[in-house]
MARPA-710665 format. One line per field, with one value per residue (C-alpha): residue number from 1; chain; x, y, z. Coordinates in Angstrom, 3 decimals. Example, Ala and Ser with C-alpha at 12.3 -4.5 7.8 and 13.67 -1.06 7.14 Angstrom:
// residues 2
resi	c(1/2)
chain	c(A/A)
u	c(12.300/13.670)
v	c(-4.500/-1.060)
w	c(7.800/7.140)
This chain:
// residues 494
resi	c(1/2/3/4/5/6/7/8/9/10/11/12/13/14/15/16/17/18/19/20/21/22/23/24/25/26/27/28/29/30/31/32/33/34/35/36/37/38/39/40/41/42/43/44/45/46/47/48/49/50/51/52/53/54/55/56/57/58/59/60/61/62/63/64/65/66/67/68/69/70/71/72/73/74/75/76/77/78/79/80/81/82/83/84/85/86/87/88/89/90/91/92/93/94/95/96/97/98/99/100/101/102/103/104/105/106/107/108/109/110/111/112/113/114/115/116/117/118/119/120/121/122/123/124/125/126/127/128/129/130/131/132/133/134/135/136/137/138/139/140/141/142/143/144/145/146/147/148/149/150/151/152/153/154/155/156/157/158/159/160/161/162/163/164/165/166/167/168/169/170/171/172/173/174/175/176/177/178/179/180/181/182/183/184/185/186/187/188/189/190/191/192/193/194/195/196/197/198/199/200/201/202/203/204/205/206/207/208/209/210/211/212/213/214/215/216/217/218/219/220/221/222/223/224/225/226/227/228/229/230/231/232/233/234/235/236/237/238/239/240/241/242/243/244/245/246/247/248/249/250/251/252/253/254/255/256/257/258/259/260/261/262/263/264/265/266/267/268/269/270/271/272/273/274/275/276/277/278/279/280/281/282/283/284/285/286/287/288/289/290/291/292/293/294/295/296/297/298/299/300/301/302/303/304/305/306/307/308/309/310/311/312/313/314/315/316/317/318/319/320/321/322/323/324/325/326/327/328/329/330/331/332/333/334/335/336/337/338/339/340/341/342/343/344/345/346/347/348/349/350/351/352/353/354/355/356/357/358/359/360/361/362/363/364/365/366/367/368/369/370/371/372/373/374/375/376/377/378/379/380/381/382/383/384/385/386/387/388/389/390/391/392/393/394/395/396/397/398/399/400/401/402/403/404/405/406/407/408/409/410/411/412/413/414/415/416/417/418/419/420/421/422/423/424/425/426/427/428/429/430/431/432/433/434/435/436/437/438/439/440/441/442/443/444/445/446/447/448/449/450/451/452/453/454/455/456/457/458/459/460/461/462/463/464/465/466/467/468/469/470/471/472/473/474/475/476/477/478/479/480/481/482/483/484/485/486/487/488/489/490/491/492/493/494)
chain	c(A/A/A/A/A/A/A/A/A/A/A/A/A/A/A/A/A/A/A/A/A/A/A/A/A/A/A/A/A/A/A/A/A/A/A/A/A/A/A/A/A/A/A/A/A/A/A/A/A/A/A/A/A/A/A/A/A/A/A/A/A/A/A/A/A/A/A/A/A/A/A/A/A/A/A/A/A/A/A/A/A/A/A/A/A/A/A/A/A/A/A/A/A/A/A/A/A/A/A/A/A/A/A/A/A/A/A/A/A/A/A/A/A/A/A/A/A/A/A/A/A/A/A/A/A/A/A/A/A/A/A/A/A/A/A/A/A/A/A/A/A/A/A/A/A/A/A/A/A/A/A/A/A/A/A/A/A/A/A/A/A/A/A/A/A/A/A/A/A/A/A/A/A/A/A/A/A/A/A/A/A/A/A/A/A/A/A/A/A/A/A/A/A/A/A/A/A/A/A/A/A/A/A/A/A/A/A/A/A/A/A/A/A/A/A/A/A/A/A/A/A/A/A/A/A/A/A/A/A/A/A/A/A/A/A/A/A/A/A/A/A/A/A/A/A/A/A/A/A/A/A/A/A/A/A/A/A/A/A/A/A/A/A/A/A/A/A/A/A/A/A/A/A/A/A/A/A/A/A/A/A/A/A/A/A/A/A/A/A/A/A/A/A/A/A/A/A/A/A/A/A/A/A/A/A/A/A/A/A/A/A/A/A/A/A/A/A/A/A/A/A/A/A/A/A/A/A/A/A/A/A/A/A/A/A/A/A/A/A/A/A/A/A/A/A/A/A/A/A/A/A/A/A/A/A/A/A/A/A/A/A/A/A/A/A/A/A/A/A/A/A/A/A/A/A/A/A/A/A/A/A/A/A/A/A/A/A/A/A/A/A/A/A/A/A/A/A/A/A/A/A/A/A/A/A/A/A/A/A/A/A/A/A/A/A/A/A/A/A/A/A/A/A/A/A/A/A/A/A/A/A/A/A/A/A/A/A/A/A/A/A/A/A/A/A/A/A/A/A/A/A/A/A/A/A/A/A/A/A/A/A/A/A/A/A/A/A/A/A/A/A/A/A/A/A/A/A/A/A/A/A/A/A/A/A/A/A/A/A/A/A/A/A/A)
u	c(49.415/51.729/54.228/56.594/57.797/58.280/59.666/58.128/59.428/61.829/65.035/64.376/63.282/65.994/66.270/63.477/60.893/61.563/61.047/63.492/62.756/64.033/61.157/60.021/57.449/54.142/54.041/52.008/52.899/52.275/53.241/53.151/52.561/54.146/52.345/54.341/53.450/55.567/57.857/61.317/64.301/67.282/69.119/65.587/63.525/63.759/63.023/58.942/58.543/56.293/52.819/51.638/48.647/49.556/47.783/47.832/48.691/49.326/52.489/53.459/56.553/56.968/59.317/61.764/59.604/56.121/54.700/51.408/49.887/47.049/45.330/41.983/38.824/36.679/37.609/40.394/42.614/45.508/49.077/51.349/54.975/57.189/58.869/58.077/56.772/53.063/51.645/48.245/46.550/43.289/42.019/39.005/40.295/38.988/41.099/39.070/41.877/45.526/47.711/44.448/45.797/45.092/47.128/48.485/47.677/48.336/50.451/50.272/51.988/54.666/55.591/55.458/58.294/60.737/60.373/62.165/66.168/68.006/67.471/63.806/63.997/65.921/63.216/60.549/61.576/61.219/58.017/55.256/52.107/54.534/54.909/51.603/50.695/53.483/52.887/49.038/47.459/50.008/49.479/48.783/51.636/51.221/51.179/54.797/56.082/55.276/56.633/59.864/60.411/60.149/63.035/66.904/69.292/70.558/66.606/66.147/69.644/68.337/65.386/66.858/69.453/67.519/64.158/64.372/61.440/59.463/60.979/61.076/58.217/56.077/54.651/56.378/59.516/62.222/62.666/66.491/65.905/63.594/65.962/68.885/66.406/64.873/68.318/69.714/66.807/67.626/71.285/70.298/67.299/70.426/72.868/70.580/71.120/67.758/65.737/63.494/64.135/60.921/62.228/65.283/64.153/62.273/65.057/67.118/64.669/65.029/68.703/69.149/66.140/68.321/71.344/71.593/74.153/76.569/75.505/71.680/69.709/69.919/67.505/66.021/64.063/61.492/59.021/60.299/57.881/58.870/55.648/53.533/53.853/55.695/55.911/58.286/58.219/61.710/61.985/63.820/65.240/65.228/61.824/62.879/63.360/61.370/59.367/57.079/56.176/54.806/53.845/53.422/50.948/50.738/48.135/47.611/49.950/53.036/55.142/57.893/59.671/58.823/58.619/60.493/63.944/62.145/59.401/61.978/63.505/60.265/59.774/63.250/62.101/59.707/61.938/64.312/61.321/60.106/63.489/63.659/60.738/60.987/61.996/58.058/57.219/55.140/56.864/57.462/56.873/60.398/62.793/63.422/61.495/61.112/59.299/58.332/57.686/54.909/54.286/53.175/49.750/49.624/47.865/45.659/46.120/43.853/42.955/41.228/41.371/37.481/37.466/37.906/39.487/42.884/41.994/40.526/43.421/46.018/43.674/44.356/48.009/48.274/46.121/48.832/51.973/50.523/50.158/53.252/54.565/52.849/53.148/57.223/57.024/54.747/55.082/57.110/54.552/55.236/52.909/51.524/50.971/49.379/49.954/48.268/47.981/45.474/44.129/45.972/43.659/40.905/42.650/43.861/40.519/39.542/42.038/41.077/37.759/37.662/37.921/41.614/44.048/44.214/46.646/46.781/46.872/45.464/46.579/45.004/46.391/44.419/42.062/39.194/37.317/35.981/32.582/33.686/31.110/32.626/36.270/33.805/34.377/37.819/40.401/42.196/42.591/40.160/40.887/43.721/42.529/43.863/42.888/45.323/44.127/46.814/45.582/44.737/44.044/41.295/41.225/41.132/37.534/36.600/34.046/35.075/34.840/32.448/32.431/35.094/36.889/37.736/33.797/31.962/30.937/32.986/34.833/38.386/41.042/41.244/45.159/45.666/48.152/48.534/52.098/53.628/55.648/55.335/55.763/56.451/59.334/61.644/59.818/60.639/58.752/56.824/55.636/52.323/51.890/50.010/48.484/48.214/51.974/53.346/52.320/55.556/57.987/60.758/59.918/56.107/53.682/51.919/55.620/55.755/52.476/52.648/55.433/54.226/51.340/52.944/55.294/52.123/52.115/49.052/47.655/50.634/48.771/46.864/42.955/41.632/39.080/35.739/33.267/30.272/30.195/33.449/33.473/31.060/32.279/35.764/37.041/39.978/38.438/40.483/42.637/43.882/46.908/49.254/51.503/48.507/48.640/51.794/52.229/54.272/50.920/48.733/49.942/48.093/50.246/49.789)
v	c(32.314/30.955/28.063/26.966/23.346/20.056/16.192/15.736/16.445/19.747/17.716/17.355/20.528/22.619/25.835/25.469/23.704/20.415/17.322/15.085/11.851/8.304/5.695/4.755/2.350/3.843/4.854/6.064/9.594/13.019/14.920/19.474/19.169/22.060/24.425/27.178/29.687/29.782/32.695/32.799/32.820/35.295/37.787/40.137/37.847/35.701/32.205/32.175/29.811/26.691/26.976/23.782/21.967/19.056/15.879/12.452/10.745/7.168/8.692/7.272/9.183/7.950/8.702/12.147/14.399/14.289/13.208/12.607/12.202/10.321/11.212/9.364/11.268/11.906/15.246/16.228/18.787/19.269/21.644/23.648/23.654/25.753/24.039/20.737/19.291/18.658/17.667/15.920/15.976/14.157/14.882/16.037/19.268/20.912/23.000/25.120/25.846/25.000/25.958/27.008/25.760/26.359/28.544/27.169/29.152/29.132/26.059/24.572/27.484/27.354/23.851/24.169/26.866/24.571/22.040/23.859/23.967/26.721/27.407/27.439/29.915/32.027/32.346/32.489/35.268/37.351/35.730/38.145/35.486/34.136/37.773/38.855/35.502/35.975/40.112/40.329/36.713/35.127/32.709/33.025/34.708/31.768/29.007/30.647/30.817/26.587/26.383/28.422/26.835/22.947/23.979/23.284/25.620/24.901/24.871/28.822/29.766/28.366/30.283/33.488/33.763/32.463/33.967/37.070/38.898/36.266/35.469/39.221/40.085/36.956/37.831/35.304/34.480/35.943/39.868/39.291/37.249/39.218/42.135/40.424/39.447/42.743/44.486/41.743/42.601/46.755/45.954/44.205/46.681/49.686/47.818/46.776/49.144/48.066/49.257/52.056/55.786/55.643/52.289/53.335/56.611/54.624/52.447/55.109/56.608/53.390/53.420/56.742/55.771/52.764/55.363/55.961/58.140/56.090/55.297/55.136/52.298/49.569/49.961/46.947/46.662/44.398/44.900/45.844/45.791/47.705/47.332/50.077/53.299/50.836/49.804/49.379/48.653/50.208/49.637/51.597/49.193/45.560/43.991/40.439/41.344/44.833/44.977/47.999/47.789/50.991/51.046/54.491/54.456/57.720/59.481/60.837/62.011/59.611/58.018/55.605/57.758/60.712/60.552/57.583/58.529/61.309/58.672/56.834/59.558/60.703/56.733/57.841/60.841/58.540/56.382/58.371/60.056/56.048/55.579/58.871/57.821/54.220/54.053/55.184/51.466/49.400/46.974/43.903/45.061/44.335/46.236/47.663/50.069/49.314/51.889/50.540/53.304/51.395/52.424/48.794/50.596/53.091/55.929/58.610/61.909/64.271/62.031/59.475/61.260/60.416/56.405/54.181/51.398/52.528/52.656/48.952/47.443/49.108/47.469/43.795/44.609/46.541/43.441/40.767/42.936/42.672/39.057/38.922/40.319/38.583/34.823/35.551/36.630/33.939/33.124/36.331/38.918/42.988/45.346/46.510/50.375/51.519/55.453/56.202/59.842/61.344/58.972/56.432/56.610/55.548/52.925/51.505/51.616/49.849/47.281/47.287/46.689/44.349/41.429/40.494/42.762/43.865/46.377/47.344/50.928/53.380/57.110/58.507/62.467/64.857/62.308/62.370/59.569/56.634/54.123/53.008/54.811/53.714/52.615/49.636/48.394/48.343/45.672/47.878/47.895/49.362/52.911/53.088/54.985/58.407/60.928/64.072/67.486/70.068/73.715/74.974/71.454/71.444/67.521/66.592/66.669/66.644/63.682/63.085/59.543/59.182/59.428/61.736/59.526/62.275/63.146/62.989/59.702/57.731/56.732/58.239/60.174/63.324/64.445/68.427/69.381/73.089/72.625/74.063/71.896/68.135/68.032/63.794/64.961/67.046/70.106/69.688/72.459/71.098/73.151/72.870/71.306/73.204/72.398/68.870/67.160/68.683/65.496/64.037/66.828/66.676/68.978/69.215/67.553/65.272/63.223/62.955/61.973/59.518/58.463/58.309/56.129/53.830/52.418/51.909/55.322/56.609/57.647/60.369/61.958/65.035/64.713/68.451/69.557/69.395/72.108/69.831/67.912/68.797/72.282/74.229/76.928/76.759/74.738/75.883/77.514/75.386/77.720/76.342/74.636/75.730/72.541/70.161/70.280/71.017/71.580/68.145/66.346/67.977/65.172/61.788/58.842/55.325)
w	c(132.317/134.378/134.427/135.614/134.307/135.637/135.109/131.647/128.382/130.190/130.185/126.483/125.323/123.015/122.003/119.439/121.864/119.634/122.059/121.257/123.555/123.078/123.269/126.649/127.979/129.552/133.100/135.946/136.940/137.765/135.080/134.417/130.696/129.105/126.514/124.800/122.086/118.958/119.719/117.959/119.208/119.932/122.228/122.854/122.819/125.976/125.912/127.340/130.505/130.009/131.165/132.686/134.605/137.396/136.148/137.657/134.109/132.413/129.810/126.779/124.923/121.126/118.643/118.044/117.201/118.485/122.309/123.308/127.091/128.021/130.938/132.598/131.529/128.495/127.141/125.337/123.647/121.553/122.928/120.685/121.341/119.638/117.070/114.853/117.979/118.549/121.796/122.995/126.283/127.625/130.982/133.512/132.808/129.571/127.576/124.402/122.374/121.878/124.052/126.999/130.052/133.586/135.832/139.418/142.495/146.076/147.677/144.010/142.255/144.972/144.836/141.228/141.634/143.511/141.089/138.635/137.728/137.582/133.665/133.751/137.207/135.424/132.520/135.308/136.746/133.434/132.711/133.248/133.810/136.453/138.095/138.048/140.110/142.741/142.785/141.704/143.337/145.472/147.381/151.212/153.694/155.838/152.922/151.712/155.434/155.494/152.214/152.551/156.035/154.171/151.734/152.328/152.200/148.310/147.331/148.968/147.731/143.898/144.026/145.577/143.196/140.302/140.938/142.478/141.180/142.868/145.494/146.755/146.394/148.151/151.990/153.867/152.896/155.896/155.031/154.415/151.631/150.065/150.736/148.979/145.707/145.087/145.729/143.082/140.967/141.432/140.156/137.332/136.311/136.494/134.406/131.536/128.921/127.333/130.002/129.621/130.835/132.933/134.483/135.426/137.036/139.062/139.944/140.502/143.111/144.581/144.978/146.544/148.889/149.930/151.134/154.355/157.022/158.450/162.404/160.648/161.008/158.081/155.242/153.587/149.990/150.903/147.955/144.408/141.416/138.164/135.997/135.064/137.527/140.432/143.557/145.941/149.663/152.314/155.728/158.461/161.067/161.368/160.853/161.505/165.683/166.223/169.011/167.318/163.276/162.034/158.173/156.876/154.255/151.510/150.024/146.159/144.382/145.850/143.402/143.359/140.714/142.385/146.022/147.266/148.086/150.146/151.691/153.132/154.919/156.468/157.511/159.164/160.671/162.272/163.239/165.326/166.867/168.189/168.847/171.462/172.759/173.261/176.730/177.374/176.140/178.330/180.019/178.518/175.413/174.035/172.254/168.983/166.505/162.293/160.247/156.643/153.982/152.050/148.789/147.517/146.058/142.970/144.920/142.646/140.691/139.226/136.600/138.851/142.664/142.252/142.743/145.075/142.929/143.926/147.808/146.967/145.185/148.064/150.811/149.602/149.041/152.446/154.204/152.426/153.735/157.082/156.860/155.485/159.028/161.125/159.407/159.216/162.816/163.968/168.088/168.260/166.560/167.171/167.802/164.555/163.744/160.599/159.973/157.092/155.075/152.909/150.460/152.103/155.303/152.983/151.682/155.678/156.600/154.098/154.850/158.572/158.162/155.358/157.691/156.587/158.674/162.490/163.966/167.134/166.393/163.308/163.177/160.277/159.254/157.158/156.140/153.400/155.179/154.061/153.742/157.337/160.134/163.148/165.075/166.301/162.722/162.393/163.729/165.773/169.254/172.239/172.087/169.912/166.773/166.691/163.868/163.191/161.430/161.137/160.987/157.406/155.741/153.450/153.176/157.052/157.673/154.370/154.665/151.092/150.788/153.302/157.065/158.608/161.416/163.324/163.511/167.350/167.325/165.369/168.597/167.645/169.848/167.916/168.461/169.706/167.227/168.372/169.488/172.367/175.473/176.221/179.892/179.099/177.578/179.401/178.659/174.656/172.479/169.511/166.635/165.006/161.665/159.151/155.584/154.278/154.171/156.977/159.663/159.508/159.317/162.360/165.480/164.898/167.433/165.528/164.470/167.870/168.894/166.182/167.545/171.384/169.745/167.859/171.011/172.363/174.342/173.104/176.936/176.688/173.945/174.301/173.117/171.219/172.932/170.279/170.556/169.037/165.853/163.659/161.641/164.198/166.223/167.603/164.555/162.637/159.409/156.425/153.780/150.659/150.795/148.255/148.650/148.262/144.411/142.657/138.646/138.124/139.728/136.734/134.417/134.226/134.372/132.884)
């Protein structure tokens, strides 16, 4: 896997990997001994970043063409570098086989990162091992807040400019910077002619999702991740000074390629509807609304609707983007509002009750339910998880993946979504949403109870009246949904 490159033998290293050193008496150190594979040279093929471990070392450099590193402990191994160069290490840490190194993680990964010069950030940011730690196993939103705060301004400017597929994508570094890397990181993906057409559909989605009307609020990339189907993260509104976060979370079926361009203009729906409705605040509750289209999971299709894996996976990410929040907004936190659809209900409940995220309010619309039987079990606050079914969806209700959250008993507000006039607001007439994706669609009355919630209005909110446990009499009898499954969703992807 990973690294990233230090002190020894770098300075020295050309285009080959040949070490060319001039003799130089032993010292006590801390040395990343690099490891590389033997991959050649040339305009494709990128020059691989050194994979290294921190060891406290006694180093001897000999001669022009070979190096070797001794290293207090019994065990050792010999490293491959590319080239005529060979390379031997003896530590505490083992290594089986040449080149069998371990990978840094958390703090260590990041100092590791600001070690390097601008050459070997360059070829970090194109080495895979070193993206799959920062987008796959990062290290801790708080640990990169400390560690981004301890740099100077040339150090963040180095690895912003140098490293942006890192550096936007790690939860907690400042949202502007990440915005300005994975923007960086768009520009480049659209000019390079050897990019795939799958890669830059995607990016192109991403693009026109960026686009906004002029007078509209500001839209920042804050997550940007072109491997395999993608992810990518867009929020409406400044994050950095919002008083009210909302995180929109989607179900099956959504798509960077597909969907995100129109994502991001529901998140802006949203958004204007908080906005109307932000004078209801609570006092003291600041100013400012940010809606953040999250699609930072790969959500299901038919080939896979079944498992939970996916609802798993998007629980850690969703948990880390929270953290992210929170750790970059640390003695000035917002309130936190997780609106989650379909599948992606499962997957935020998940999140909430996994131990690792809290919001302070959870509307969930046309869920399938999950393995969580009770609000008591989420981190959410008192009284402030809210559960819309619009008329005619088969999936709210569903039980599916478990217990329904809108059942009696689960100790949810279940939202009355029949429409009609809001006497909180000046006698405005609200449709009623029906089938499965039609919770967020401008003038019906769950965007705006979503809305009312997510200032922290949920009191305004009318509770449906239940008529016993959920499907018994008086319930809504659920129709099939002709928008639920469309032919384009039919096809597996990767």
């Amino acid at each position: 896997m990973l690294l990233i490159a230090a002190a020894l033998l770098t300075a020295s290293m050309h285009s080959f990997g040949v070490v060319e050193a001039p003799v130089v008496p032993a010292v006590q150190s801390v040395a990343v001994v690099h490891a590389v594979a033997e991959v050649p040279e040339g305009p494709s093929v990128p020059r691989p970043v050194m994979t290294g471990v921190h060891l406290a070392a006694s180093v001897s450099v000999a001669g022009t063409t070979s190096a070797s590193v001794s290293v207090a402990g019994t065990t050792s191994a010999p490293v491959s570098v590319a080239g005529t160069t060979s390379a031997r290490v003896s530590g505490t840490s083992s290594m089986s086989a040449p080149g069998d190194v371990t990978a840094d993680h958390g703090r260590a990964f990041l100092d590791d990162l600001s070690s390097l010069d601008r050459a070997d950030l360059f070829r970090a940011d194109r080495d895979r091992r070193v993206l799959a730690t920062a987008e796959d196993d990062p290290p801790t939103a708080a640990e990169v807040a400390a560690w981004w705060s301890g740099l100077d301004d040339d150090e963040r400017e180095a690895l912003t400019s140098c490293a942006p597929s890192v550096i936007g994508n790690l939860d907690g570094v400042p949202y502007a910077e990440r915005d300005r890397a994975n923007r960086a990181v768009l520009a480049r993906g659209l000019a390079d002619a050897a990019a795939g057409a799958a890669v830059k559909a995607m990016l192109g989605q991403v693009r026109d999702a960026l686009v906004h009307e002029v007078g509209a609020p500001d839209r920042s990339l804050i997550t940007l991740d072109t491997r395999g189907s993608g992810r990518a993260a867009i929020a409406v509104g400044d994050l950095a000074t919002a008083a009210d976060v909302t995180v929109v979370v989607p179900g099956m079926f959504f798509t960077v390629t597909g969907q995100m361009a129109d994502f991001t203009n529901t998140a802006n729906d949203l958004y204007t509807e908080q906005a109307t409705v932000a004078g209801l605040a609570a006092p003291g509750s600041g100013n400012g609304v940010a809606v953040v289209a999250w699609m930072g999971y790969r959500t299901p299709d038919l080939s896979n609707i079944m498992s939970l894996g996916l609802a798993k996976t998007g629980a850690d990410r969703l948990a880390r983007t929270v953290g992210g929040l929170r750790a970059v907004r640390a003695g000035d936190e917002p309130r936190v509002n997780i609106v989650a659809h379909s599948y992606g209900s499962t997957t935020a409940l998940m999140a909430l009750a996994s131990g690792r995220m809290r919001a302070d309010s959870l509307t969930v619309l046309g869920s399938p339910g999950s393995d969580v039987r009770s609000a008591a079990d989420l981190a959410v606050g008192s009284g402030q998880v809210f559960v819309g079914d619009a008329h005619s969806d088969p999936v709210a209700g569903s039980g599916y993946f478990g217990t329904d959250p809108g059942a009696a008993g689960f100790g949810s507000t279940v939202l009355d979504l029949t429409g009609g006039v809001d006497a909180q607001d000046a006698g405005d007439v609200f449709r009623r949403p029906v089938g499965h994706n039609d919770y967020l669609k401008p003038g019906t009355a769950s965007l705006h109870d979503v809305a009312l919630i997510a200032v922290g209005r949920g009191d305004l909110v009318r509770e449906q009246v239940r008529r016993g446990e959920r499907g018994g009499e008086g319930m809504p009898q659920a129709s099939p949904d002709m928008y639920l499954v469309r032919p384009q969703d039919l096809q597996p992807r990767d």
